[in-house]
N, C-alpha and C positions, 0 to 999 in steps of 0.2 A: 099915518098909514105907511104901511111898510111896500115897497119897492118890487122887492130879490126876497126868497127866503129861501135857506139853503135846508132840506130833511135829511137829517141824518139819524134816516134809516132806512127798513127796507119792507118787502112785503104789502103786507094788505095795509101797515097803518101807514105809512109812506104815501101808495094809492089815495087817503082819504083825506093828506093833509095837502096832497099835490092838486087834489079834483078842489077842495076847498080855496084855495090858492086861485084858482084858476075862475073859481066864481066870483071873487074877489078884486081880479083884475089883479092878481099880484104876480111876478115870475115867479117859477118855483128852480129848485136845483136839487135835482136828483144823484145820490154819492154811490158809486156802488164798488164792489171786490171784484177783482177782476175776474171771479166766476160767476159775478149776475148782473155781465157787462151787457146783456141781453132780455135784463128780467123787466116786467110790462113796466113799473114803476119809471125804469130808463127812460121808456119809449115816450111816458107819458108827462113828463117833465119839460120844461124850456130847456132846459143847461142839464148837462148830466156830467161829471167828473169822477174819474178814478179814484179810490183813496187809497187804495191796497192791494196784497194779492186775496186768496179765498178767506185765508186764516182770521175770523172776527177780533182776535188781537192784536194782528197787525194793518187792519183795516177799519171796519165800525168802532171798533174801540179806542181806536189811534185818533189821541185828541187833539195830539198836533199837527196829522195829516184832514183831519175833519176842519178846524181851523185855519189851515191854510188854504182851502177848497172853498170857504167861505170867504176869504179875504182875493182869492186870486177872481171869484167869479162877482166879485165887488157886493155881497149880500150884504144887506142890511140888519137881518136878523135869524135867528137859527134856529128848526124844530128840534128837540131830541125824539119823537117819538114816547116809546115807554120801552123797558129794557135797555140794553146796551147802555148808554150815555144818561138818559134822563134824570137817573137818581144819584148822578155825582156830584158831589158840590163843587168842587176843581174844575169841573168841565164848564159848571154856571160862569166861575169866576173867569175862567180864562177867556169866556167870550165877550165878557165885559170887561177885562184887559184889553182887547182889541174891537171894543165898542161895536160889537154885534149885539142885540138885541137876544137874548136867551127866552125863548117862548116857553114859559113854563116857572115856576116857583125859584124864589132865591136860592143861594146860596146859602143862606141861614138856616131856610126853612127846610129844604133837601135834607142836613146835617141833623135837623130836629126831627125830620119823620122816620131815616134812619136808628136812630136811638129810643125804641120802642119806649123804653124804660123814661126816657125824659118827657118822651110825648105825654105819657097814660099820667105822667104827675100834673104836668102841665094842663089837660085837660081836668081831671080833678079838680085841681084849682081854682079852674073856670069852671066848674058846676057842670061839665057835660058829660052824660052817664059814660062807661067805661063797661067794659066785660070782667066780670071777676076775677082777680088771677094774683101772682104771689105782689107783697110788698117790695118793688125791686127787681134785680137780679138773682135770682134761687143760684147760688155758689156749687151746694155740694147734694149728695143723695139725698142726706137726711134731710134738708128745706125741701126740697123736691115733694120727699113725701108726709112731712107737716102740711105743706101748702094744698096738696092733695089732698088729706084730710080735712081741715078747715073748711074749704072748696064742696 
């Protein structure tokens, strides 16, 4: 059971992992920009910390300021939410470089669901239906519009 968890992110999915947290008997650690140093998500958090200023590249997205906020508020494991951080693979790993607990799918797996093209083969292979669509990656117009016709 985890301790601290640190959500790194904001908004309404922050809210539901912070209220969850809290049923839970778990701390939570609310991260914000220093434009929504006052948004409810702050308020409603144990620990809230700075990671940036407004700019979501040099804040939510900053994974060595997200990770340091995590290590300074002694979390044991870290939300990404969905957007900003959740479907990076680098961001998986580096939390498990510093042995936070990443709530949410490997680092392996993040990289495979990015890669439409590996997944749809992948599943294939496993027998689980798929949506029709080209062989691959369609390169140029004219596969485009093969694969359209076929289709």
């Amino acid at each position: 059971m985890f301790k601290r968890i640190l959500v790194a992110n904001r908004g309404e999915i922050a809210l539901r992992i912070i209220r969850a947290c809290r049923e839970l008997g778990i701390e939570s650690v609310a991260v914000y920009s220093t434009a929504d140093s006052d948004a409810i998500h702050t308020k409603l958090a144990d620990i809230k910390i700075c990671i940036g200023p407004p700019s979501p590249s040099r804040s939510y997205l900053n994974m060595d300021n997200i990770i340091s906020a995590a290590l300074i508020t002694k979390c044991d494991a870290l939300h990404p939410g969905y957007g900003f951080l959740a479907e990076n693979s680098k961001f998986e790993e580096l939390c498990s470089e510093n042995n936070i607990t990443f709530i949410g799918p490997s680092a392996e797996i993040i990289s495979l669901s990015g890669n439409k093209s590996k997944a749809i083969e992948i599943m294939k292979r496993n027998r689980i239906p798929v949506i029709p669509g080209s062989e691959g990656n369609i390169k140029n117009l004219k596969d485009a519009l093969q694969t359209g016709k076929k289709l």
